[in-house]
VEXDREN-2710 file (C-alpha; in Angstrom, 1 decimal):
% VEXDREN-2710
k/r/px/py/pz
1/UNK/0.0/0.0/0.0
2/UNK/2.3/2.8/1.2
3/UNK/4.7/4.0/-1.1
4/UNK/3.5/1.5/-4.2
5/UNK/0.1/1.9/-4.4
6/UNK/-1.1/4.6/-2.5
7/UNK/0.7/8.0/-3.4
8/UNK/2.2/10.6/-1.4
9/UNK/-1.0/12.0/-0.3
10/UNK/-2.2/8.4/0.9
11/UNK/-5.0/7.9/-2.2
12/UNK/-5.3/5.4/-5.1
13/UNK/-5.0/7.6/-8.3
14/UNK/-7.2/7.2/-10.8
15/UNK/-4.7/6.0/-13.2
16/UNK/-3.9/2.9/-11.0
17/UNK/-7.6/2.5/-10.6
18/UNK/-8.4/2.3/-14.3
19/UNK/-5.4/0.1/-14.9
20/UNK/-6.7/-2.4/-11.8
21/UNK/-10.3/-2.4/-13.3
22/UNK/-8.9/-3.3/-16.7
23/UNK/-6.6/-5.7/-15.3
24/UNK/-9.7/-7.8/-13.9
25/UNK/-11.7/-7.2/-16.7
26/UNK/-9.4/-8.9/-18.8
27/UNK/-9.6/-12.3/-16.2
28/UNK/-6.8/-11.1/-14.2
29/UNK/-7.1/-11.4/-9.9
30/UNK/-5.8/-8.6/-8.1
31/UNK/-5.4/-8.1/-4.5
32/UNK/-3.1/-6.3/-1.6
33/UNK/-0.6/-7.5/1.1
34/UNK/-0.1/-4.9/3.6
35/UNK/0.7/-4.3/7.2
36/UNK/-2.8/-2.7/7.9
37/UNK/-5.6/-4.7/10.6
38/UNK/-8.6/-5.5/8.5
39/UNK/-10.3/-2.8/10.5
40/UNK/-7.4/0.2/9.1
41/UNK/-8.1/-1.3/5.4
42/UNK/-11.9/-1.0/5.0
43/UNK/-11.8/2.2/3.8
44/UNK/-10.2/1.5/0.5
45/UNK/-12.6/-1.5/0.0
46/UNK/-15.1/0.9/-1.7
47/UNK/-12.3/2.3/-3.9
48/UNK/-10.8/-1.3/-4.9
49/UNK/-13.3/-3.4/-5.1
50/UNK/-11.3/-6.1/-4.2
51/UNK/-12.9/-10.2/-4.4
52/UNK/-9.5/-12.0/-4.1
53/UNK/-8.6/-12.3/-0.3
54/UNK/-6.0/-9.6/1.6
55/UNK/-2.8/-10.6/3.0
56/UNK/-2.8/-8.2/6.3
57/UNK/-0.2/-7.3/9.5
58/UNK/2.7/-7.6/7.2
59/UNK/1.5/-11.8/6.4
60/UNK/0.8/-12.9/9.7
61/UNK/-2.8/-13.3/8.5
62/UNK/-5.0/-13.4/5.3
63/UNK/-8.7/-12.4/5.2
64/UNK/-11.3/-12.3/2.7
65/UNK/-13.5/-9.2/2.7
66/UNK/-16.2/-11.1/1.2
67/UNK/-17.1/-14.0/3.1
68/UNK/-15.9/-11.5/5.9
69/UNK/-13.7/-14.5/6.8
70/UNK/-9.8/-14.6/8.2
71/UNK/-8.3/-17.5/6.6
72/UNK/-5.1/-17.8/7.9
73/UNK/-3.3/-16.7/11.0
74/UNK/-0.1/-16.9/12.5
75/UNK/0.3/-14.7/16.2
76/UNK/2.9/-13.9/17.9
77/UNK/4.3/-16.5/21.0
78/UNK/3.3/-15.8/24.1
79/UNK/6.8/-14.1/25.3
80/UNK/5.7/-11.3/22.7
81/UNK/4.0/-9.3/26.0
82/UNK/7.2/-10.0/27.9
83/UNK/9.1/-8.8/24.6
84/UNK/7.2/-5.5/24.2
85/UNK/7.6/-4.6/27.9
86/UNK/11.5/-5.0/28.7
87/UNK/11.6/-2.8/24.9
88/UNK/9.5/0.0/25.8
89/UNK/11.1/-0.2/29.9
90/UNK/14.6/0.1/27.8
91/UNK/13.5/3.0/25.0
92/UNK/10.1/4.4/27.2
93/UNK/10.2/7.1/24.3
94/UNK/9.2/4.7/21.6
95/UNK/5.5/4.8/20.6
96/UNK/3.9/1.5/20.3
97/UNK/0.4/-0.8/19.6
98/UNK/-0.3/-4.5/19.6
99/UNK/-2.6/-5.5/16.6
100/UNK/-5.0/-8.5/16.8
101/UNK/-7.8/-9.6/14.7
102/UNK/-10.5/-7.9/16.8
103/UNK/-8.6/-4.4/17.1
104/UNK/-5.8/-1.9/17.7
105/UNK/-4.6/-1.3/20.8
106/UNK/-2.5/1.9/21.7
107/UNK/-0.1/1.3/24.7
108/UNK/2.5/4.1/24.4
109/UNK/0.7/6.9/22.3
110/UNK/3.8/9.4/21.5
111/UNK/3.7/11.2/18.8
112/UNK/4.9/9.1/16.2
113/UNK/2.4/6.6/17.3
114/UNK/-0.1/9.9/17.0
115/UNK/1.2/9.8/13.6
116/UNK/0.4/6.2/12.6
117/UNK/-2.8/6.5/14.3
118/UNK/-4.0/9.0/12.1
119/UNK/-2.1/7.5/8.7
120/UNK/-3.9/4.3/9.5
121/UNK/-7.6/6.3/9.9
122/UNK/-8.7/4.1/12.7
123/UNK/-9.8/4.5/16.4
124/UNK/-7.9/2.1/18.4
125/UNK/-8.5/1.1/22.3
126/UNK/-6.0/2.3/24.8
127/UNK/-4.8/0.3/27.3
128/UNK/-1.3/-0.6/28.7
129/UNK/1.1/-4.1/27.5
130/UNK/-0.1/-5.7/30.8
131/UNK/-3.8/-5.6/30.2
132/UNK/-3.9/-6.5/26.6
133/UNK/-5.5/-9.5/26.3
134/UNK/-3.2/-12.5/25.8
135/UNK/-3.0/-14.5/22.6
136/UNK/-3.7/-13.5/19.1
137/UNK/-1.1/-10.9/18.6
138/UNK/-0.6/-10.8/15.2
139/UNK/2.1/-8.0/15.5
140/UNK/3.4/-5.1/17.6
141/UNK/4.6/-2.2/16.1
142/UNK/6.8/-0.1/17.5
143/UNK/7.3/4.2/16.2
144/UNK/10.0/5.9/17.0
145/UNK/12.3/8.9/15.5
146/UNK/14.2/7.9/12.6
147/UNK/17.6/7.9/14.5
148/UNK/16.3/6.0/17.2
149/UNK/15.2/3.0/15.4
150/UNK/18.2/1.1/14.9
151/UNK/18.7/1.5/18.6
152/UNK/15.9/-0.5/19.3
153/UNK/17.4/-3.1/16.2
154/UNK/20.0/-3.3/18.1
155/UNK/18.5/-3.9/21.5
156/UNK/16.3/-6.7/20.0
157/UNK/19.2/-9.0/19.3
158/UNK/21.0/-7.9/22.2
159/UNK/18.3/-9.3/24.3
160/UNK/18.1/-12.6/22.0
161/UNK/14.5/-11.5/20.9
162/UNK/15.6/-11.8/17.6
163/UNK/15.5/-16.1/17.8
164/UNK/12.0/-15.3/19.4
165/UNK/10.6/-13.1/16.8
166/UNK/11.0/-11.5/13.5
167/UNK/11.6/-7.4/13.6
168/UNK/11.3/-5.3/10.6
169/UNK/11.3/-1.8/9.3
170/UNK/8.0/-0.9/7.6
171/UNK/9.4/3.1/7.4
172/UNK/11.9/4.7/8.7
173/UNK/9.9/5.3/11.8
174/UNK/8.3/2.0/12.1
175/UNK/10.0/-1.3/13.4
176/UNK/7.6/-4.1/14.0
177/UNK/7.6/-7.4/15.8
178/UNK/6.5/-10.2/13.6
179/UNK/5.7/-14.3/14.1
180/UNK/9.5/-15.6/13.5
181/UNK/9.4/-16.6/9.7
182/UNK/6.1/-14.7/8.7
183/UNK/6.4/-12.1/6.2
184/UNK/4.3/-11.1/3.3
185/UNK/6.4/-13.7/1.6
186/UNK/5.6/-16.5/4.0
187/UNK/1.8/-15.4/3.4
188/UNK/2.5/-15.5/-0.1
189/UNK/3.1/-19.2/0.1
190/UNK/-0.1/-20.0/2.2
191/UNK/-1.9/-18.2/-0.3
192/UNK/-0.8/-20.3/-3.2
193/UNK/-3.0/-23.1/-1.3
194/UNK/-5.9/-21.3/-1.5
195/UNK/-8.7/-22.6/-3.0
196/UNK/-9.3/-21.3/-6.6
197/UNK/-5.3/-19.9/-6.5
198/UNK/-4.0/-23.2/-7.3
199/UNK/-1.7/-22.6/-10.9
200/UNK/-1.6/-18.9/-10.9
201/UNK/1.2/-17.3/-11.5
202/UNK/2.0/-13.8/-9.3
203/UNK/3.2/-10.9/-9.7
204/UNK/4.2/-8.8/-6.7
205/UNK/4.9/-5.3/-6.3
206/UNK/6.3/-3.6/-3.0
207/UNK/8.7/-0.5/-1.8
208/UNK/10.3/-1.5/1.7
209/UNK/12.3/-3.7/3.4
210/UNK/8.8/-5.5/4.5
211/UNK/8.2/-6.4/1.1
212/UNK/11.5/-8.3/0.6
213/UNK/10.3/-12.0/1.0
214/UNK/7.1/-11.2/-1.2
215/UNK/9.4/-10.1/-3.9
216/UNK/11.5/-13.0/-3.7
217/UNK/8.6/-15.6/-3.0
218/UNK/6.6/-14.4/-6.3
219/UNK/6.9/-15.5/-9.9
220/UNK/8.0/-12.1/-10.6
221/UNK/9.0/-9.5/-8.5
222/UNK/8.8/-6.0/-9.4
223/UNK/9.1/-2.7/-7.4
224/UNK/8.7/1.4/-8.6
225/UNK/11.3/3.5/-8.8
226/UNK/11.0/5.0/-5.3
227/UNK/11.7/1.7/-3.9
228/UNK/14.8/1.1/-0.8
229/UNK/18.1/-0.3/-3.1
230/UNK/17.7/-3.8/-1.5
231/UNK/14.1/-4.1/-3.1
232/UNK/15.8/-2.8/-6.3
233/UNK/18.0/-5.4/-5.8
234/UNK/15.5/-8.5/-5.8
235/UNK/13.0/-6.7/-8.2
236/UNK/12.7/-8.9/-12.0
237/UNK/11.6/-5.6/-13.2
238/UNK/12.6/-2.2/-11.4
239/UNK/9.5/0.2/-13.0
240/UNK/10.4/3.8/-14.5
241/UNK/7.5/5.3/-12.4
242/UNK/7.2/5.9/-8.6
243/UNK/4.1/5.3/-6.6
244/UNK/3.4/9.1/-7.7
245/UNK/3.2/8.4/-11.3
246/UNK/1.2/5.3/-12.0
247/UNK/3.5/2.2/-11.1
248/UNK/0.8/0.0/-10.6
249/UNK/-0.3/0.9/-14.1
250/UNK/3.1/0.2/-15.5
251/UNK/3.3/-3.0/-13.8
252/UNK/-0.2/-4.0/-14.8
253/UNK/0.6/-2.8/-18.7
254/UNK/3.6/-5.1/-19.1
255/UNK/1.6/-7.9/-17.4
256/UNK/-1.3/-7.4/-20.2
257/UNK/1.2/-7.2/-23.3
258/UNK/3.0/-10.4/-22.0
259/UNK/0.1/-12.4/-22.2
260/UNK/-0.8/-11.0/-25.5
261/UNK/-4.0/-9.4/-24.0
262/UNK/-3.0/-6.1/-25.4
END
């Protein structure tokens, strides 16, 4: 979503839009992974149209929109609240929310977590790590100043949380704690055993360092020009435009004139 398909003000342009409804037209599926909770992503449901499922919180679930159905999950272990805490005793600056299935809930709500709150368009509960409820953390994201996140890289395999849990920059002011061994990519695989997905080839698209597995894990991985140099890197096809001038539409054209459907 951010930074590939959704442009610098945070909206779908219409040029992405008309390429998406032509692409399905045409018989092709089109869908989104993203680190948004399936509450933060309704809003662009009425703008996408979407009938394939979502792969959401960064892979550590997959949900379909239509049948209002979560298909796949994967939380966190249950050290994640033990995790979270001796983090935000050692950086009490950082801004932070756990993300389940049901909701959002706020725990340290600084600025930059302000800032996510409001990107993300949600309302999310308040409460602190210790009276979350247990079980069926799908993530915890963590938002600090850009400086201050590799301290907190840092910290997390200084602590060993690193052989306990995956941690990954989704911006440079987001670092987010992640099932060990989920990632969009890992998703990318359950979703191959979907039903209805079995032979289909994809095509992925991403910016960040969160969308490094899905690049690798697709049939083809592409990325826009905006994207960080180790996407670049693992990108089949590195796109002329950025996220501000249509690269879903370029990615989309290619995929139509390769199959001929031009």
């Amino acid at each position: 979503m951010d930074g590939t398909l959704l442009n610098s003000k945070k909206e779908i342009s219409d040029t992405d839009r008309a390429a998406i409804e032509r692409f399905a037209a045409l018989g092709g599926s089109f869908t989104v992974a993203t680190g948004r909770t399936i509450q933060s992503f309704e809003q662009f449901l009425r703008v996408l149209e979407l009938r394939s499922p979502v792969i959401m919180y960064n892979g550590a679930a997959i949900h379909d929109f239509v049948s209002g159905r979560t298909l796949y999950t994967h939380p966190l272990p249950s050290e994640s609240r033990d995790m979270a805490i001796k983090l935000l005793e050692a950086m009490p600056e950082a801004g932070g929310e756990v993300l389940r299935a049901d909701g959002t809930y706020v725990f340290s709500n600084t600025e930059y977590q302000q800032l996510h709150t409001r990107l993300c368009n949600i309302v999310p509960e308040y409460a602190s790590l210790s009276d979350i409820e247990e079980g069926g953390w799908l993530k915890v994201l963590f938002s600090l100043a850009p400086e201050d996140v590799p301290h907190m890289e840092l910290l997390t395999r200084q602590l060993g949380f690193d052989k306990k849990a995956d941690f990954v920059r989704s911006s440079d002011i987001f670092l987010e704690m992640l099932p060990l061994g989920v990632s969009k990519g890992s998703a990318l695989t359950q979703y191959r055993s979907l039903e209805g997905f079995d032979g289909f080839t994809f095509v992925s698209i991403g910016d960040f360092d969160n969308d490094l597995e899905m690049i690798q894990a697709a049939d083809i991985g592409a990325c826009p020009a905006n994207a960080e140099d180790c996407i670049k890197a693992a990108a089949d096809i590195v796109l002329t435009n950025t996220n501000d001038e249509g690269a879903v539409a370029e990615l989309i054209g290619i995929i139509i004139n390769k199959c001929g459907l031009a």
